[in-house]
DRENDO-1510 file (C-alpha; in Angstrom, 1 decimal, always signed):
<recs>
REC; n; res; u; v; w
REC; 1; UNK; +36.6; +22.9; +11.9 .
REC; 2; UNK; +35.4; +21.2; +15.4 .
REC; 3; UNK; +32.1; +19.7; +15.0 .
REC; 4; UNK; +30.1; +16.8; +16.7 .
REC; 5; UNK; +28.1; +15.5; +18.8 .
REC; 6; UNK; +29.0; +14.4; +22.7 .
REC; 7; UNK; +27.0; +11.3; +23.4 .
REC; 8; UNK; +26.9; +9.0; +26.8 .
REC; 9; UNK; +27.1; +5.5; +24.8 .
REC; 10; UNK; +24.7; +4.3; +27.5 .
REC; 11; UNK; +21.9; +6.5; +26.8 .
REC; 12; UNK; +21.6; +4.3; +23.5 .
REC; 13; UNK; +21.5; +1.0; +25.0 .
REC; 14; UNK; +18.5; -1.5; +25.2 .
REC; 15; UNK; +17.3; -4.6; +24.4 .
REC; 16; UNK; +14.7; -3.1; +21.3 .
REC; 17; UNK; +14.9; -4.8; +18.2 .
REC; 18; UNK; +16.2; -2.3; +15.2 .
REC; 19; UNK; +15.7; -1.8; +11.9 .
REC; 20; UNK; +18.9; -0.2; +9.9 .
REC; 21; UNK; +18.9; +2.3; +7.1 .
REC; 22; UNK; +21.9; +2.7; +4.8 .
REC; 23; UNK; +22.2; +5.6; +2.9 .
REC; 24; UNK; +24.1; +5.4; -1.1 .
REC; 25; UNK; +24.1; +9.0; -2.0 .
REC; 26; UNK; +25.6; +8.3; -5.4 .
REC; 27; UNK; +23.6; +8.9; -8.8 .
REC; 28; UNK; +25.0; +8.7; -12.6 .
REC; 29; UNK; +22.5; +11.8; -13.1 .
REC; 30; UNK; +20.3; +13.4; -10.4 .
REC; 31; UNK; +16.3; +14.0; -11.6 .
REC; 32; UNK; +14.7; +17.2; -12.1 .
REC; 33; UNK; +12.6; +17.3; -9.0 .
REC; 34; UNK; +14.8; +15.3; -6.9 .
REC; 35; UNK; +15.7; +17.0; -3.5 .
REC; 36; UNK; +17.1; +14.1; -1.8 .
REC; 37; UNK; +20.5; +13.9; -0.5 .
REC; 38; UNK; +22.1; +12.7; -3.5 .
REC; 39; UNK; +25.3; +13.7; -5.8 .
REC; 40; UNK; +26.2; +12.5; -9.1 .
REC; 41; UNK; +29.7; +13.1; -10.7 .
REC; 42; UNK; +31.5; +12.2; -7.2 .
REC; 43; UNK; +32.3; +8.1; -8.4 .
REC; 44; UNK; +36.0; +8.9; -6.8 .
REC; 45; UNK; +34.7; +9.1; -3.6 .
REC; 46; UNK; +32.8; +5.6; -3.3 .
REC; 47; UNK; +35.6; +3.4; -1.5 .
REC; 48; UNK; +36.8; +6.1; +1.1 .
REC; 49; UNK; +32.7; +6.3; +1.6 .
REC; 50; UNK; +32.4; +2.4; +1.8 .
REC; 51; UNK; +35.3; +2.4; +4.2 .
REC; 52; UNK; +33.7; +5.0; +6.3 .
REC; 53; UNK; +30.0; +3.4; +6.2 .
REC; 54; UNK; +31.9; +0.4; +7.6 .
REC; 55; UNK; +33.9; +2.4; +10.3 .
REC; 56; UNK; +30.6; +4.1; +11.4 .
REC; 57; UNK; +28.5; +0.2; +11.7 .
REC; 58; UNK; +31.9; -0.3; +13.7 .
REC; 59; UNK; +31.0; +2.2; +16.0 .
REC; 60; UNK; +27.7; +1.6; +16.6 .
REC; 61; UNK; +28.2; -2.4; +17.0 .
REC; 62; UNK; +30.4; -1.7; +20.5 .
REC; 63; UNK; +27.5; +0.9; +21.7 .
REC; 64; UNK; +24.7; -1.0; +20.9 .
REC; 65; UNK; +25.8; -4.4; +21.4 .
REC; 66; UNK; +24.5; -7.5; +19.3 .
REC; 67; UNK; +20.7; -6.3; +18.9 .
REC; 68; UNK; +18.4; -8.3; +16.9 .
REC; 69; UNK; +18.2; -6.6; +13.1 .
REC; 70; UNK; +14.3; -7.1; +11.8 .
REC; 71; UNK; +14.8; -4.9; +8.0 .
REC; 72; UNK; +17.8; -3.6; +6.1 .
REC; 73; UNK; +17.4; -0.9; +3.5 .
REC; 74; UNK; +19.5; +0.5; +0.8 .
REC; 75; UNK; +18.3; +3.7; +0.1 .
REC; 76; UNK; +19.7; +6.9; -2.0 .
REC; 77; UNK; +20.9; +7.9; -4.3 .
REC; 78; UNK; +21.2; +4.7; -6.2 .
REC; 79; UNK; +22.5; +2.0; -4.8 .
REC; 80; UNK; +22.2; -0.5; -7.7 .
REC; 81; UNK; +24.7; +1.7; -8.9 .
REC; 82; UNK; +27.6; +0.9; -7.0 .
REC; 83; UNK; +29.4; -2.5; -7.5 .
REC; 84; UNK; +27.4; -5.7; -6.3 .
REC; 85; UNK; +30.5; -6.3; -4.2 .
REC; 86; UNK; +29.9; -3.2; -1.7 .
REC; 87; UNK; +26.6; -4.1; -0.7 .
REC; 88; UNK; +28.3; -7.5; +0.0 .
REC; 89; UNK; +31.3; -5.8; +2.3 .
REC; 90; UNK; +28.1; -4.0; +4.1 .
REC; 91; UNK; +26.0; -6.6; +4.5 .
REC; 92; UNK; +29.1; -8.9; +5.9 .
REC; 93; UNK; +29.9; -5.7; +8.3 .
REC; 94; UNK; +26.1; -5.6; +9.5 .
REC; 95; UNK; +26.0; -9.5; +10.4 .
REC; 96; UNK; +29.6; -9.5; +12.3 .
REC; 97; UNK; +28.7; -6.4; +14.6 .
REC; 98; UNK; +24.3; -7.6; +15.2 .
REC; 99; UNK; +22.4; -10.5; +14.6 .
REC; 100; UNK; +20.6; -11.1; +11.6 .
REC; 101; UNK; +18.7; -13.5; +10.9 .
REC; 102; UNK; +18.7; -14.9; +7.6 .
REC; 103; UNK; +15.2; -15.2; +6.6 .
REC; 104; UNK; +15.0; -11.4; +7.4 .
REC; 105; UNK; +13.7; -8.5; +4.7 .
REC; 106; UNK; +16.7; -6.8; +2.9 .
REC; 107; UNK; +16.2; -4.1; +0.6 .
REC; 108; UNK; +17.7; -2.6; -2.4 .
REC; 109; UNK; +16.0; +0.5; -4.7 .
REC; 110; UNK; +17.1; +0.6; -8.0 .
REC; 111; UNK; +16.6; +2.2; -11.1 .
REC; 112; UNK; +15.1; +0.3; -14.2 .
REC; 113; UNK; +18.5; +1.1; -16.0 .
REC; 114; UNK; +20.4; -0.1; -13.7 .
REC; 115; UNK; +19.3; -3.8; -14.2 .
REC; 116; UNK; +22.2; -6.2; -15.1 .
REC; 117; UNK; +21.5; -9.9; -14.9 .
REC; 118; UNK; +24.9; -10.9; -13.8 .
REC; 119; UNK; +25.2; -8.3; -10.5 .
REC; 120; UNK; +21.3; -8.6; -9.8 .
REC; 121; UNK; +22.3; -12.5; -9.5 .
REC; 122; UNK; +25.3; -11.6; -7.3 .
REC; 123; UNK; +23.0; -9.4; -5.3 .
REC; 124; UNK; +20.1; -12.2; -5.0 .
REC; 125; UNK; +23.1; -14.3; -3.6 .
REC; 126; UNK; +24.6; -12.1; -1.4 .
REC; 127; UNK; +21.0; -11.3; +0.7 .
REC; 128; UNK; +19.5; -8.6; -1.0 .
REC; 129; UNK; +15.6; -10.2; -1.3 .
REC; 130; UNK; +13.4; -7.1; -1.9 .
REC; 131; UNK; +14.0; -4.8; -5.1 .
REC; 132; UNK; +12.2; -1.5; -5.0 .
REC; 133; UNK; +12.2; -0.1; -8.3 .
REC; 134; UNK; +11.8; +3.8; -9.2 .
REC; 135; UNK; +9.9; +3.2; -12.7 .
REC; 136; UNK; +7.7; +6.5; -11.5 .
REC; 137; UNK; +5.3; +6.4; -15.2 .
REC; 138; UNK; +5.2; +3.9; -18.1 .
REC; 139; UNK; +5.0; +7.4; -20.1 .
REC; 140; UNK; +8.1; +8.4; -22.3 .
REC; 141; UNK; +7.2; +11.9; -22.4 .
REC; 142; UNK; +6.9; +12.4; -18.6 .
REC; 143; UNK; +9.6; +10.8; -17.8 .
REC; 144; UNK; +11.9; +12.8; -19.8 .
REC; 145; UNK; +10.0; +15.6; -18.1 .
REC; 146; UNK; +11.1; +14.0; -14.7 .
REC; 147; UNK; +14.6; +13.4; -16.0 .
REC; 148; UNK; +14.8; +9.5; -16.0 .
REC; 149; UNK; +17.4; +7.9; -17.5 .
REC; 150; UNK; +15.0; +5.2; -18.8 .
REC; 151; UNK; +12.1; +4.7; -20.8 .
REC; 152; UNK; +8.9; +2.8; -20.4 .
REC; 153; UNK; +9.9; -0.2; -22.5 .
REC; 154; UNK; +13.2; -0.7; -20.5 .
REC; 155; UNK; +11.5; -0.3; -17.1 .
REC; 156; UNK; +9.1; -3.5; -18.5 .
REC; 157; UNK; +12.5; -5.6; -19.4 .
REC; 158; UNK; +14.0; -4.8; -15.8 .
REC; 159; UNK; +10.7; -6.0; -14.2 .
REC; 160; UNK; +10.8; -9.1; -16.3 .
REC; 161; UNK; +14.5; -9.4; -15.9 .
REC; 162; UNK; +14.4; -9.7; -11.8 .
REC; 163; UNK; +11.4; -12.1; -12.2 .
REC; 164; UNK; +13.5; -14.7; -14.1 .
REC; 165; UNK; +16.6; -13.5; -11.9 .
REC; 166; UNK; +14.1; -15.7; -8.9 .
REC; 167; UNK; +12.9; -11.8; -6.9 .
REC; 168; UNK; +9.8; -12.7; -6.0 .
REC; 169; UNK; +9.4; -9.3; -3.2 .
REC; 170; UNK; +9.6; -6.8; -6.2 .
REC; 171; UNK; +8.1; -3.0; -5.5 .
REC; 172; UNK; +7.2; -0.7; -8.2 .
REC; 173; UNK; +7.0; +3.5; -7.3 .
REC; 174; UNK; +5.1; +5.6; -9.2 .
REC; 175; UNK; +4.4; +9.5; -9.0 .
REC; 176; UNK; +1.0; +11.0; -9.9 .
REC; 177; UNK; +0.0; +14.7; -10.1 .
REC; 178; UNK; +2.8; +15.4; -12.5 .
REC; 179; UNK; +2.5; +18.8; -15.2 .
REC; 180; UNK; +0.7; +17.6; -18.0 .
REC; 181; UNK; -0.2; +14.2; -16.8 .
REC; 182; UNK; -3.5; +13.3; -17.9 .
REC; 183; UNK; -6.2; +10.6; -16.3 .
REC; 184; UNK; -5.7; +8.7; -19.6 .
REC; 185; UNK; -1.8; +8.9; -19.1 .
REC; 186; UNK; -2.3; +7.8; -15.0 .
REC; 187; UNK; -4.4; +5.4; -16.2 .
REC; 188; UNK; -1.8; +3.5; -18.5 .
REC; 189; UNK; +0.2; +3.6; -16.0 .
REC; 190; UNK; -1.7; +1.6; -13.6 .
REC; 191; UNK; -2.7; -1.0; -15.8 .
REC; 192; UNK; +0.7; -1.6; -17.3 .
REC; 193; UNK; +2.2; -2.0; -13.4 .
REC; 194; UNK; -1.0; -4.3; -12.8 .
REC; 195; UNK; -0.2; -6.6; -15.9 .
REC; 196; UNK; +3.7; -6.5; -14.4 .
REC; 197; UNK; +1.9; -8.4; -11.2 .
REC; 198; UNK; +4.5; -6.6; -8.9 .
REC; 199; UNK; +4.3; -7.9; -4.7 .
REC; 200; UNK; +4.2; -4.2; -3.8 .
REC; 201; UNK; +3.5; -0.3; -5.4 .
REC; 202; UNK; +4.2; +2.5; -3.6 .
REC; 203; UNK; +2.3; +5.9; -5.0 .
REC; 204; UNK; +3.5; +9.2; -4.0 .
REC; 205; UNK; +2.3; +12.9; -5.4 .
REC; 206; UNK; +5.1; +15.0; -7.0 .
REC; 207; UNK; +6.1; +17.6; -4.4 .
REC; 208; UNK; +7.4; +20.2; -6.1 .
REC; 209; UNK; +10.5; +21.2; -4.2 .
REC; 210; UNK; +12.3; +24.8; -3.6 .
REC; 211; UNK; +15.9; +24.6; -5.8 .
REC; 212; UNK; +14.9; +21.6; -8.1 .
REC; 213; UNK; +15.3; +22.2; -11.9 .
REC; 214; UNK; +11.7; +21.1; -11.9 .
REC; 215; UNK; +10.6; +24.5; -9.7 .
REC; 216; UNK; +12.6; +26.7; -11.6 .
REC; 217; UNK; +10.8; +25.6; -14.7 .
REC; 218; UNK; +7.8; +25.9; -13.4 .
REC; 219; UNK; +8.6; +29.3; -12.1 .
REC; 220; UNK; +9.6; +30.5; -14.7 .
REC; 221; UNK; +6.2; +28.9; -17.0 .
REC; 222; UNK; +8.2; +26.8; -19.0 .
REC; 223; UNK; +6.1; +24.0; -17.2 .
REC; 224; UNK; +2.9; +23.8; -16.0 .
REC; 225; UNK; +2.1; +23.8; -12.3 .
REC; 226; UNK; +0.6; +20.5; -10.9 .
REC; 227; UNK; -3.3; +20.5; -10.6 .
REC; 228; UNK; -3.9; +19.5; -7.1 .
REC; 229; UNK; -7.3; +18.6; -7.7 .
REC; 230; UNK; -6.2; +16.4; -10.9 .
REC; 231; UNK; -4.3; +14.3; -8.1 .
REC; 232; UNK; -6.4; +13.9; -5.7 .
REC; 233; UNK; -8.9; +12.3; -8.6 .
REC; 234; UNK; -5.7; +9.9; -10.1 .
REC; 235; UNK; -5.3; +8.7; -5.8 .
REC; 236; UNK; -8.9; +7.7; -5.6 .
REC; 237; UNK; -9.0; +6.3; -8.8 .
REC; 238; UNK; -5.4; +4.1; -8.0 .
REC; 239; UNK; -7.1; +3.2; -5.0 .
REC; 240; UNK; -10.3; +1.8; -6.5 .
REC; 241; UNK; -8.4; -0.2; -9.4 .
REC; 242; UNK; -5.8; -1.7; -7.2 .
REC; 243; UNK; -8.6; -2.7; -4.8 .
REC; 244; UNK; -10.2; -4.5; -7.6 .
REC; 245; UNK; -6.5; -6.5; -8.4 .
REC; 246; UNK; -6.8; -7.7; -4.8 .
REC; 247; UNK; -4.0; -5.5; -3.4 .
REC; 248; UNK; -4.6; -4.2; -0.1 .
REC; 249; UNK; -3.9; -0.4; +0.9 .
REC; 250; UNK; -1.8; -0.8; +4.2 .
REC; 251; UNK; -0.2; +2.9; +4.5 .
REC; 252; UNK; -1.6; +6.2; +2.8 .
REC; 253; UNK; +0.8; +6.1; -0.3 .
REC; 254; UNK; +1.8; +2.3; +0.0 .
REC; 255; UNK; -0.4; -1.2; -1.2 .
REC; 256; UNK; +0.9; -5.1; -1.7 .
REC; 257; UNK; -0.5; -8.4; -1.8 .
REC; 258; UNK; -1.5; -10.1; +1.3 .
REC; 259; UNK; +2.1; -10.7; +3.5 .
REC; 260; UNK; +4.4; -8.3; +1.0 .
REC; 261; UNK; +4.1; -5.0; +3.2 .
REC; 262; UNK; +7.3; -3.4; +3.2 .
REC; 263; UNK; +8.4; -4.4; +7.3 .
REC; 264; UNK; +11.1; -1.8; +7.0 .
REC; 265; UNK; +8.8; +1.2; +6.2 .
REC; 266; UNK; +6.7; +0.1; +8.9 .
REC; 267; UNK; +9.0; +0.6; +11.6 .
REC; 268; UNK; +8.8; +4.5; +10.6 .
REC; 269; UNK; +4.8; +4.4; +10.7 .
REC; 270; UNK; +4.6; +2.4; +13.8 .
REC; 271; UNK; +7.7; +4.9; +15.6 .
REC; 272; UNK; +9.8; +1.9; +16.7 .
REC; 273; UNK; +13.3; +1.9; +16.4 .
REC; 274; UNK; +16.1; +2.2; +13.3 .
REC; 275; UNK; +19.7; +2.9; +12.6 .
REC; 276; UNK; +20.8; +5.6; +9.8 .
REC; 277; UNK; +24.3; +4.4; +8.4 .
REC; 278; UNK; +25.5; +7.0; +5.9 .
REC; 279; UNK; +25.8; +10.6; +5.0 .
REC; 280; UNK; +22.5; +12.6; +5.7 .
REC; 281; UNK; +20.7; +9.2; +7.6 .
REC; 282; UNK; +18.4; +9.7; +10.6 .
REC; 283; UNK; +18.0; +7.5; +13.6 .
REC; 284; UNK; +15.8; +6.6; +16.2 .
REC; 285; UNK; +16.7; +5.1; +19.4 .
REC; 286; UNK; +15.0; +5.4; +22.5 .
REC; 287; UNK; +14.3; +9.0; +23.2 .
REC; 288; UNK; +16.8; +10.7; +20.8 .
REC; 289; UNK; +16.5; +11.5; +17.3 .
REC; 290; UNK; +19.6; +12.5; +14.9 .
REC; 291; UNK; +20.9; +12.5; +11.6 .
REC; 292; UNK; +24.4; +12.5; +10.0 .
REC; 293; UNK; +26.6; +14.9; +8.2 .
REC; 294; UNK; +25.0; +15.1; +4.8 .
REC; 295; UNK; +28.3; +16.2; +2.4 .
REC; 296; UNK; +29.7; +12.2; +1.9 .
REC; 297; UNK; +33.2; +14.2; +1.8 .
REC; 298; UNK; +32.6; +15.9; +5.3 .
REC; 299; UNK; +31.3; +12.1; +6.4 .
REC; 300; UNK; +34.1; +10.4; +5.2 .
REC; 301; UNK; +36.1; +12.6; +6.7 .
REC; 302; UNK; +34.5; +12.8; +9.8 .
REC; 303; UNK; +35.4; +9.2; +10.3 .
REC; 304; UNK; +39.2; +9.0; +9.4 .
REC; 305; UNK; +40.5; +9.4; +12.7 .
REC; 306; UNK; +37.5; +8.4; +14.5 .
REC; 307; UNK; +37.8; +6.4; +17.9 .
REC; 308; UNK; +35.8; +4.4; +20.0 .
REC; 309; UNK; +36.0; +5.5; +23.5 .
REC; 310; UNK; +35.7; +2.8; +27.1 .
REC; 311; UNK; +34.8; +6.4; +28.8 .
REC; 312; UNK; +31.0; +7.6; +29.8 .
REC; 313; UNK; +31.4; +9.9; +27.2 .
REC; 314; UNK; +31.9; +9.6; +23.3 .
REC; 315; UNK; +32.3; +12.6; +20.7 .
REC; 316; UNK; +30.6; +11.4; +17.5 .
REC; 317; UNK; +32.1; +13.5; +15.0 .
REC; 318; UNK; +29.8; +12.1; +11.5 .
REC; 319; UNK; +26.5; +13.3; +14.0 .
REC; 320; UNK; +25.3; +16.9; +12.5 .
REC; 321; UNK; +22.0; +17.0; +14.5 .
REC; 322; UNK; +20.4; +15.7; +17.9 .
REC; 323; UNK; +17.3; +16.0; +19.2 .
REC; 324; UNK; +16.2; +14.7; +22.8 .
REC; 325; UNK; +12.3; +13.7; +22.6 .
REC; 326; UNK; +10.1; +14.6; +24.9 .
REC; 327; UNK; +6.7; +12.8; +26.5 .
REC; 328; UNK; +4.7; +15.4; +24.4 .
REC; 329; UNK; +7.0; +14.7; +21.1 .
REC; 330; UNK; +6.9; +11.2; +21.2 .
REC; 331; UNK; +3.2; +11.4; +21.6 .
REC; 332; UNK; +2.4; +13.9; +18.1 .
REC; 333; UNK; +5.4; +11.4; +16.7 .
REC; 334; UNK; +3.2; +8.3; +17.2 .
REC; 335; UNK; +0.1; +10.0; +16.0 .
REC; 336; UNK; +1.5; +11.6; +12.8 .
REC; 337; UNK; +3.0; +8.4; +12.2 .
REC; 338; UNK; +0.6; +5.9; +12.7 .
REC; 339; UNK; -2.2; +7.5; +11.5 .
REC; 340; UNK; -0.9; +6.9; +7.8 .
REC; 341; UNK; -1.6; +3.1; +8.4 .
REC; 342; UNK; -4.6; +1.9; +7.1 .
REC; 343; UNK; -5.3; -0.1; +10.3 .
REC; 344; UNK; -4.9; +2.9; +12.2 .
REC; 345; UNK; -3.4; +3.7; +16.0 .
REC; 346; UNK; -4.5; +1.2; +18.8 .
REC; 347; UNK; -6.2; +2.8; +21.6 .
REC; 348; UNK; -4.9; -0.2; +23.8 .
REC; 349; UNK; -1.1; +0.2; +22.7 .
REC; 350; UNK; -1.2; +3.8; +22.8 .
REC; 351; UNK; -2.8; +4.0; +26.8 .
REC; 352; UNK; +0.0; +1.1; +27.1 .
REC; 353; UNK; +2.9; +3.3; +26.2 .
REC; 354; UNK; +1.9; +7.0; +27.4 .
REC; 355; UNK; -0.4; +6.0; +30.4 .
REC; 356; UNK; -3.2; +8.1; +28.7 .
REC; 357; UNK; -5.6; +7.3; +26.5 .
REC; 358; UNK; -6.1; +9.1; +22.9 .
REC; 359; UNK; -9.4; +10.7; +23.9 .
REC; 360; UNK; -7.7; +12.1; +27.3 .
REC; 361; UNK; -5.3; +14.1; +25.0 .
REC; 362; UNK; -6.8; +14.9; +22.1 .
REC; 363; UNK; -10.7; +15.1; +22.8 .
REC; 364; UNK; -11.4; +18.4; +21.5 .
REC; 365; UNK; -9.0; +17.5; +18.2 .
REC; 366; UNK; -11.1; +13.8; +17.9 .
REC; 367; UNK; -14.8; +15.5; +18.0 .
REC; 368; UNK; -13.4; +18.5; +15.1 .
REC; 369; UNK; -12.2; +15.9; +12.8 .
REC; 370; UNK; -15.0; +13.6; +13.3 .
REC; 371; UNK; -17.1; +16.3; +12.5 .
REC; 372; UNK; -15.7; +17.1; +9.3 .
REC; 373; UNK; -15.2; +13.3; +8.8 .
REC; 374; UNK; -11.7; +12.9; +8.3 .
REC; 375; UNK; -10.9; +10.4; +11.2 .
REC; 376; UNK; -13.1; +7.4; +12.0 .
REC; 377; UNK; -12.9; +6.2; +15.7 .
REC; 378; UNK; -13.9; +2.5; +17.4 .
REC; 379; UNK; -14.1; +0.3; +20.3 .
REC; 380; UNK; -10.0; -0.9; +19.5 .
REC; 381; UNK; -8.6; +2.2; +16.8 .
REC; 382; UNK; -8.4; +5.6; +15.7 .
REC; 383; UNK; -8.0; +6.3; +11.6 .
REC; 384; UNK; -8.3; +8.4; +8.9 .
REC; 385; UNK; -11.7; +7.9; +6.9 .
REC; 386; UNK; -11.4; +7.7; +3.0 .
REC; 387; UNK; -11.4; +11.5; +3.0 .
REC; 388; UNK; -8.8; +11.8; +5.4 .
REC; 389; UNK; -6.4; +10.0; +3.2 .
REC; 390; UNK; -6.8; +12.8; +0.9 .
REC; 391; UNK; -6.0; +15.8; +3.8 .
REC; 392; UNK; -3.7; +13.7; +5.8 .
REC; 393; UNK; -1.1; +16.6; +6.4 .
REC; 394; UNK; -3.7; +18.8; +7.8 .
REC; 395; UNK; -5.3; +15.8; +10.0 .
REC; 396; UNK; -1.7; +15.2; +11.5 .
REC; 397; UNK; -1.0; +19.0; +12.3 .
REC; 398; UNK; -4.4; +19.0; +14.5 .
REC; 399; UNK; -2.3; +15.9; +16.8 .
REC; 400; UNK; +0.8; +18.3; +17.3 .
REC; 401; UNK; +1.4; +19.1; +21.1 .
</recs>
């Protein structure tokens, strides 16, 4: 079957630093209310997909030339649980074809069952500096409900386990507004990560997602549906405990102690520039937007006989979807985005890089959400207020062009 994407190589170039992405789509079992591109049961297929990941950092090496790398991320899937030794071959691939510096963030999510000393050591030495760990509740019961692989006790060891390992950059997730998760339950959960002293926690609310095992049981009323109203009260009270253990709130969903933000998630709030390496990844550079092929068979395969071209034109055949962003796009982009940042959009910035200033565009959107106090507005920044945090998706649709 023909498929692809005809790109002009030069339409890519500049001089922008770039964050890259890399996507592991492989998991020993996938969770009940997962919905991310992610496969379990496909382990025979991890060195022709490390050979391709290479061939397509190849690719965009001679397009892009040797930019400046400011994050790397490993991402899934779970790519603690490939072999230490293929992070290394992409890491080496990344440094010959950009420059990265060596003091930069690199980071790898893991599962708390996935901790070995011996290849967390060989991944401390090879560059990986930031874990991000998916413990998601320090209770047993709903994390059998969420289909973990671990329980609370062995998520505690893993913590403890990096921490003499020398990671001092360690992020904790965790997921509220669960079925049958009480305050009492939320609560444990937030004072056992607090004790753990972690440099970063990212919260998120369980989304419940169409063709998830977790839907279909709830469907079907063998589980309770989430109380929205329940969440919303377990966000304000994380927010007011981890305020009180001196972490600061920096993004809607994410908090860290002072100088541990997460520089590679910021380059998605602040709309700058990153590469997707992998099945199912999305990029943005300059004005375009695309993702990959998301079956890691059809990518692999896409890049087997793949060849860079010296012509104006180049046929990327791992390239499932491209978008070309326009002035009004990259406008409701920056607002969507930045507006999840605590600190909010500068008004300077923003007249800097559209010519127009945020009240020009949007005055009519400003004075209805200032009336219902959900956006506070100042001399230097627009952001949400306390309450906004709490309706962000309906703030953000009011900034769409």
């Amino acid at each position: 079957m023909d498929s692809g994407i005809i790109i002009n190589p030069k339409d890519f170039q500049n001089n922008k630093p770039l964050g890259i992405y890399v996507h592991i789509p492989f998991c020993q079992t996938k969770c009940f209310y997962c919905d991310f591109n992610t496969y379990s049961k496909i382990e025979d297929q991890i060195d022709d997909y490390i050979s391709s990941i290479i061939s397509e950092i190849n690719i965009w090496g001679k397009i892009l030339g040797k930019l400046s790398i400011t994050s790397i991320f490993f991402g899934g899937g779970t790519p603690s649980y490939i072999e230490s030794k293929y992070i290394k071959i992409i890491i080496d691939s990344i440094c010959e074809n950009f420059y990265v510096d060596k003091k930069i963030e690199i980071t790898l999510e893991t599962n708390p069952n996935d901790v070995n000393k011996n290849k967390f050591i060989d991944l401390l030495n090879i560059g990986i500096n930031r874990i991000s760990m998916g413990v998601q509740s320090f209770d047993d019961n709903l994390l059998k409900l969420l289909g973990r692989r671990h329980d609370s006790e062995e998520a505690e060891n893993s913590y403890k386990t990096l921490r003499e390992i020398g990671y001092s950059n360690l992020s904790i997730d965790l997921m509220y507004g669960l079925p049958y998760q009480t305050i009492e339950s939320w609560e444990n959960t937030l004072e056992k990560s607090l004790y753990l002293d972690p440099s970063h926690i990212s919260m998120y609310s369980l989304q419940v997602e169409n063709g998830t095992p977790l839907k279909s049981k709830i469907n079907s009323g063998i589980y309770e549906k989430p109380d929205d109203d329940l969440a919303a009260e377990m966000y304000e009270k994380a927010e007011k405990n981890l305020f009180e253990k001196n972490f600061f709130q920096y993004e809607i969903s994410n908090w860290s102690k002072k100088s541990f933000e997460c520089i590679h998630n910021k380059i998605y709030w602040e709309n700058k520039f990153y590469l997707g390496i992998g099945a199912g990844a999305h990029s943005h550079i300059n004005n375009f937007r695309f993702s990959n092929i998301k079956s890691p068979k059809t990518y692999t395969n896409s890049l087997v006989d793949h060849r860079s071209s010296k012509s104006k034109i180049m046929k990327m055949n791992f390239i499932e979807n491209l978008e070309s962003l326009s002035y009004s796009d990259e406008i409701s982009e920056t607002m969507m985005m930045g507006m999840r940042l605590n600190q909010g959009i500068s008004l300077k910035k923003f007249e800097m890089q559209f010519g127009k200033t945020i009240k020009e565009i949007f005055y009519n959107e400003i004075k209805k959400l200032q009336k219902l106090n959900l956006i506070e507005l100042s001399d230097t920044h627009i952001k949400l207020s306390s309450n906004g945090r709490l309706l962000g998706n309906e703030v953000f649709q009011e900034f769409i062009i």
